[in-house]
Structures are given as structure tokens and as C-alpha cells.
N, C-alpha and C positions, 0 to 999 in steps of 0.2 A: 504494500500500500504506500501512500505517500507519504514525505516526509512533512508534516505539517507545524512546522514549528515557525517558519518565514511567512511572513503574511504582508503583501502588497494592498492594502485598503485603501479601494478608491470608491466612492460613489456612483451610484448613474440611475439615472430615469425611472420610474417606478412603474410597474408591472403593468401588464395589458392583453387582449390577443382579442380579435377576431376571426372569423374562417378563413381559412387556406388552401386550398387542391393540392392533395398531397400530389410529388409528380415522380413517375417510377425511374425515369428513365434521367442522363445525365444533362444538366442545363448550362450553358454557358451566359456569361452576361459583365457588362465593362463599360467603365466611361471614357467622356471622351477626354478627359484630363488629361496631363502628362505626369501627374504627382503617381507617387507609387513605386516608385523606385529609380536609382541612380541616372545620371545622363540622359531623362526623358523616356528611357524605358519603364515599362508597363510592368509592374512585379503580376505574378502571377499566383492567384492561388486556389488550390483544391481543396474542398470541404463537403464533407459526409455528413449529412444529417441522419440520426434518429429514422426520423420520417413525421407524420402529421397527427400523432394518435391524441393532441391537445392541444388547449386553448393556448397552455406556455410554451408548445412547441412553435407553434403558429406563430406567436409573437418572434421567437428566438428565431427562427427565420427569415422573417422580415425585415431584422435589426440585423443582422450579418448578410443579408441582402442590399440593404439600403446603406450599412455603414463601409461596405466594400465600394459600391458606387461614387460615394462621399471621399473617398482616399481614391479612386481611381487605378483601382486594383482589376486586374482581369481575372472575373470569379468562377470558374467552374466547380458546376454546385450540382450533391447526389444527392437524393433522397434514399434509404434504405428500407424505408416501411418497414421499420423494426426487424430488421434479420440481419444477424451478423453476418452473413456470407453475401450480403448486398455490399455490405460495409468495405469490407476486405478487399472485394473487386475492385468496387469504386477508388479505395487507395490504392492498388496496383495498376489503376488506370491511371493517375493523377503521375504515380511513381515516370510509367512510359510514356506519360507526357511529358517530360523534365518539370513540371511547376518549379516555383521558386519555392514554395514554401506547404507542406500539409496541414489542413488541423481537422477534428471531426470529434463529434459526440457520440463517445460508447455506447453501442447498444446494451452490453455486459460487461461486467470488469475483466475476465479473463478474457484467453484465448489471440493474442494481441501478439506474441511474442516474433512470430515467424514472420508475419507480414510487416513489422514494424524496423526488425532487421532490415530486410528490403528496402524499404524506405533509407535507415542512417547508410549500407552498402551505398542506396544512388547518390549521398549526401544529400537527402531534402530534409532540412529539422522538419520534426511533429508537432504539431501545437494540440494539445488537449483543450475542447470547451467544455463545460458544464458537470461532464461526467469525468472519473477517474479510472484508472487501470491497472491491475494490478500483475506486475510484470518482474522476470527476473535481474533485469539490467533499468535500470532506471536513467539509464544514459539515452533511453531508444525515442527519449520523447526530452521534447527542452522544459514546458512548463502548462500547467494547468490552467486556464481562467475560469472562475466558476463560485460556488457556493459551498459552505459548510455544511454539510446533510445532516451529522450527526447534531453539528447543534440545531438545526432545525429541528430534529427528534426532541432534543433534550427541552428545547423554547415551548416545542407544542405540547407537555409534558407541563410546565409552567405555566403555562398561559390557561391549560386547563382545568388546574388547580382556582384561577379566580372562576372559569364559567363555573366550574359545579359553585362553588363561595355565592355568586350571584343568582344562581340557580336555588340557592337555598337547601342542594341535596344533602343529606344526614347519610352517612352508613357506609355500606360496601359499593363500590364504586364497580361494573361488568362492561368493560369493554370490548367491542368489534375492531378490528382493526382492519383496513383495506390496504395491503401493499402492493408495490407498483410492481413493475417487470420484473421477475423473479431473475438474480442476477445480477440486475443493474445497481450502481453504486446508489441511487436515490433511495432503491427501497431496501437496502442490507443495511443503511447508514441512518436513516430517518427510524428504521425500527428499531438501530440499536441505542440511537439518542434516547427513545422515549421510555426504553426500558431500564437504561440506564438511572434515570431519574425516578422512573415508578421504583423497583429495586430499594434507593437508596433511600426515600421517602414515603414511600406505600407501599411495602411491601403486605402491610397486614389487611391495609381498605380497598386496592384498587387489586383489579386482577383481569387480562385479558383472556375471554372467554373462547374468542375463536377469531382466527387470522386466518387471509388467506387474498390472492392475487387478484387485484383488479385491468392489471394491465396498464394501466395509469388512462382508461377511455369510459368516458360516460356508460358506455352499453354495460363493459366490464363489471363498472360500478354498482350498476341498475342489476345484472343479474347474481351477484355473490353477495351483494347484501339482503334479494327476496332468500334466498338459500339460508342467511343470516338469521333469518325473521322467524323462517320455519323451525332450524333448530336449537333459536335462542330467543323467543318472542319479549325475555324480559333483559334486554339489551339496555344500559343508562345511558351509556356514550359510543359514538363514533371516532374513531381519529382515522381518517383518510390522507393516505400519504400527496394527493390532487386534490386540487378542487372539481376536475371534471368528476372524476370517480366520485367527491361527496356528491355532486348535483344529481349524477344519475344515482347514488345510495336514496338522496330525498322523492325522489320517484316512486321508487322499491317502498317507502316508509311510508309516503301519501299513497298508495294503492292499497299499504296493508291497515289502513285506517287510524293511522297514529301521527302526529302533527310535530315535523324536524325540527331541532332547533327549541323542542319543550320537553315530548315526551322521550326523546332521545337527542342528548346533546352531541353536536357536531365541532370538531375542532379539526382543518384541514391544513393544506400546505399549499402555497404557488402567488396567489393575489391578482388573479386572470379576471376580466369584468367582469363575466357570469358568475365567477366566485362572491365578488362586491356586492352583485343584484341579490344574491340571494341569501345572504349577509344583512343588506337595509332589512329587504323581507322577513328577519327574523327566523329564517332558515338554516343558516351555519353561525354559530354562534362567537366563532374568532376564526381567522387564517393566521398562517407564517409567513411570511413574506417571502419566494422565490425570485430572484429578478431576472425576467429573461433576457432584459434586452444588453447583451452584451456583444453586440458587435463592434461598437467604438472602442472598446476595450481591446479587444480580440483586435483588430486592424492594427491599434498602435505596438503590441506585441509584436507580431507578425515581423512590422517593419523594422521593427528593434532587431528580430531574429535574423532578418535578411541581412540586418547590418552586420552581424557579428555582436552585437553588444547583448551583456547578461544582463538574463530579467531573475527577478524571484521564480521560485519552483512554484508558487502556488499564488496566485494573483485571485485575490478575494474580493466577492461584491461587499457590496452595505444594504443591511435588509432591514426591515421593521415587522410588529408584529400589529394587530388589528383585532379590537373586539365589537363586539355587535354594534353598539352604542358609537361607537366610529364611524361605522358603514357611512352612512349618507352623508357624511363632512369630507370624508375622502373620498368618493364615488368620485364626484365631479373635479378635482383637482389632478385624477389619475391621468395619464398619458395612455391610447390604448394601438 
């Protein structure tokens, strides 16, 4: 795993996403600038996305679309619709184009090693976004841009101690828990944050009842939390590692006649608008703050990396956290 002890904290823009077509196949795209690299030439770079399974992909997208535009970067951009062997090609594509430079969002943490070789052999540094990877050589990649998952575990763990406080709940605490892509560092790291902190504070009142993969996609959400309902009908709390996945759990919870956000408290991750919307509505009762939009981030790396010059190993966003009674004061002030 990474070494997480160097921390580059910068701020930037706060969360959003509307819909996106996820697109299967490889896209290229460039301005007409001449910034982006030395003597008027064009830096070039490859990037593998995830693919479009949410609202924060969606965004994340659009900001390493737009901020590669903005630097006048030539982008050729994968979509992997969640399968590592999407992913892998797409980098071996990128490798036999010469790019100047790789970066791409794990679909999992393993499995990285062989192709990533590949890669330092052609000399293209890697740039990791959002996700991490866990690998034997830690040379095969330059640096991370991204988020702390575990403390996002360990925040929404916190933050859920005042909903139930405001909730007014007494007693034993039965939570559902929804994680994301089995695999992927959001959902091995957001789980271990919040257990972490249950563990060392609640170990005798809270206790999670049943866990299990939502894919990080509203359907996902929708059908493992009715699965939920059936064989745990007296569920107190939700922690959903998305907010797609809680909106589609509040679906699954309004069909089984029970009302989100009261008779099952919700505590999510991301801060995607439909997370917001249904947040004012009194439907999830706090988020974590994910931030997607990290593509000005990611550009200025990039060009640091082309340059030669060292960045930190782990270049961290700045997040915030949100309770119900917020919703409608930040709704409108969001960037989406």
C-alpha cells in the first residue's frame, strides 16, 4: 500500500456530477493552445477511467476533460466500464502510442504489476488519480492525486455519532453497510475507517448486521438493500460507501414502507447533487465529502512529471463533511 505519511494539501472546487455517456471505446481530444509542454509542443496524455457507474464518476470526468483542455494537453481518454482488462489494454495502448505521460483510476488495487512494468521499460511515469494500488515496486508509479478513504470511513463513523445524538436514538445501534466495488481501494478503505472507529468507541452499542457490494450504482444500491430489508427488517442505520448507492438504498426503503432518513438513518460518502437533493429532503441524513473534481490538480502534476521535477507521493484533496440541516445553505453555493 502507500506510503502515506507526505501529504501535499491543496484545495479545489467542491463536488458535483450530472449524467455522462459512458463511452466504450478510446477518445481522443486537444486544444488549440500551445501550452503543455516545452518548445510549443503538445504534451500528450493517456488516461483510463473507471468508467461511468456514478454521479462522482461523471463529474471526475468532466474535470480531467475540461482541465486537460484548459492546459492544452492532447488527451487521449479510455473509458473501462469497470473491468480491469479494459484498463490494462487501454494502458498498453497509451504505452504504443509513446504519450508523454500515463495516469488512470484503478478499477482494483491489485493486479497492476506486469503492465505497469511496461509502462517505467517504455519510460512513461504513471500518475495514479483517485484510486490507489497496491504493488511490489513502488517505483512503477510516480504519485497518487486523490483522497483519504480511510479517513473518510473513520469521518463517517463521526459524523454518525451526532445523527443518531440528533436522532435522539437510545440503545444498540444495527447497521447495513453498502460497499462499493469489491476490490477497489474506496471500498476496503472507507470500511476499514469506519470500523476502525466503531471498534474503538462502540464496540459494545453499534454493530454491523450485514455488509455487502453495491457496486458503487444506484441499481446496485436499490437491489442489496431490498435483500437488506428482507433479512434484517429492523435495520437503525445505513452507511453507504456513495451516494448513488444510498439514493437507490432510499428507493429499496420507500417501496418497503419505511421513510429514509427517520426510520433508518442514512450516512453516505461523495457530495454528488442528487446526494444534496436528497439531503434538503431529509432523506440522507449527512455525507462525506469526496471531491471529484480533480483534474487541475492532476494537469499540474502531470507537467511537473514531464518536467522531471519531484512531487509528493500522495497529493491530497480538502474535503468537508455535511449534515442534514446544511443541505439547503450549500445546495446552491455547490459547483456541479
Amino acid at each position: 500500500m502507500l506510503n502515506r505519511r507526505n501529504f501535499l494539501t491543496a484545495a479545489v472546487g467542491v463536488a458535483a456530477a450530472g449524467g455522462l455517456a459512458a463511452c466504450a471505446k478510446e477518445d481522443e481530444s486537444s486544444s488549440s493552445s500551445s501550452a503543455g509542454g516545452s518548445g510549443g509542443k503538445k504534451l500528450t496524455l493517456g488516461f483510463s477511467q473507471v468508467g461511468s457507474e456514478s454521479g462522482w464518476r461523471s463529474a471526475n470526468t468532466d474535470s480531467v476533460k475540461s482541465a486537460a483542455k484548459e492546459a492544452g494537453y492532447t488527451l487521449k481518454f479510455s473509458d473501462a466500464q469497470q473491468k480491469q482488462e479494459n484498463q490494462i489494454s487501454a494502458i498498453r495502448s497509451f504505452i504504443a502510442q509513446k504519450v508523454d505521460v500515463i495516469a488512470f483510476s484503478p478499477v482494483v488495487v491489485t493486479g497492476w504489476d506486469a503492465v505497469l512494468k511496461e509502462a517505467k521499460a517504455a519510460k512513461i511515469p504513471v500518475v495514479l488519480t483517485d484510486r490507489s494500488v497496491e504493488t511490489s515496486d513502488e517505483s512503477l508509479y510516480v504519485t497518487l492525486v486523490g483522497s483519504d478513504f480511510t479517513f473518510e470511513g473513520q469521518r463517517a463513523a463521526k459524523i454518525l455519532e451526532k445523527v443518531l445524538e440528533k436522532a435522539g436514538h437510545k440503545g444498540p445501534v444495527k447497521i447495513a453497510q453498502l460497499e462499493g466495488t469489491t476490490g477497489a481501494a474506496p471500498a476496503i478503505e472507507r470500511a476499514k475507517g469506519f470500523k476502525e472507529v466503531m471498534d474503538a468507541d462502540h464496540k459494545d452499542d453499534w454493530k454491523i448486521v450485514v455488509t455487502q457490494s453495491g457496486d458503487f450504482t444506484r441499481a446496485g444500491g436499490k437491489q442489496v438493500m431490498a435483500a437488506f430489508l428482507q433479512s434484517n427488517p429492523d435495520i437503525d442505520v445505513l452507511f453507504a460507501h456513495n451516494d448513488d448507492m444510498g439514493i437507490g438504498a432510499i428507493q429499496a426503503i420507500e417501496a418497503a414502507g419505511k421513510k429514509p432518513g427517520k426510520d433508518i438513518l442514512i450516512v453516505t460518502v461523495d457530495g454528488v447533487k442528487d446526494g444534496f437533493v436528497a439531503m434538503s429532503e431529509g432523506k440522507i441524513n449527512a455525507i462525506v465529502e469526496c471531491n471529484p473534481l480533480l483534474g487541475p490538480q492532476l494537469m499540474e502534476v502531470v507537467q511537473k512529471v514531464k518536467d522531471g521535477e519531484t512531487v509528493e507521493r500522495w497529493i491530497k484533496t480538502e474535503e468537508s463533511d455535511f449534515m442534514q440541516d446544511q443541505a439547503k445553505e450549500a445546495l446552491p453555493t455547490r459547483k456541479y
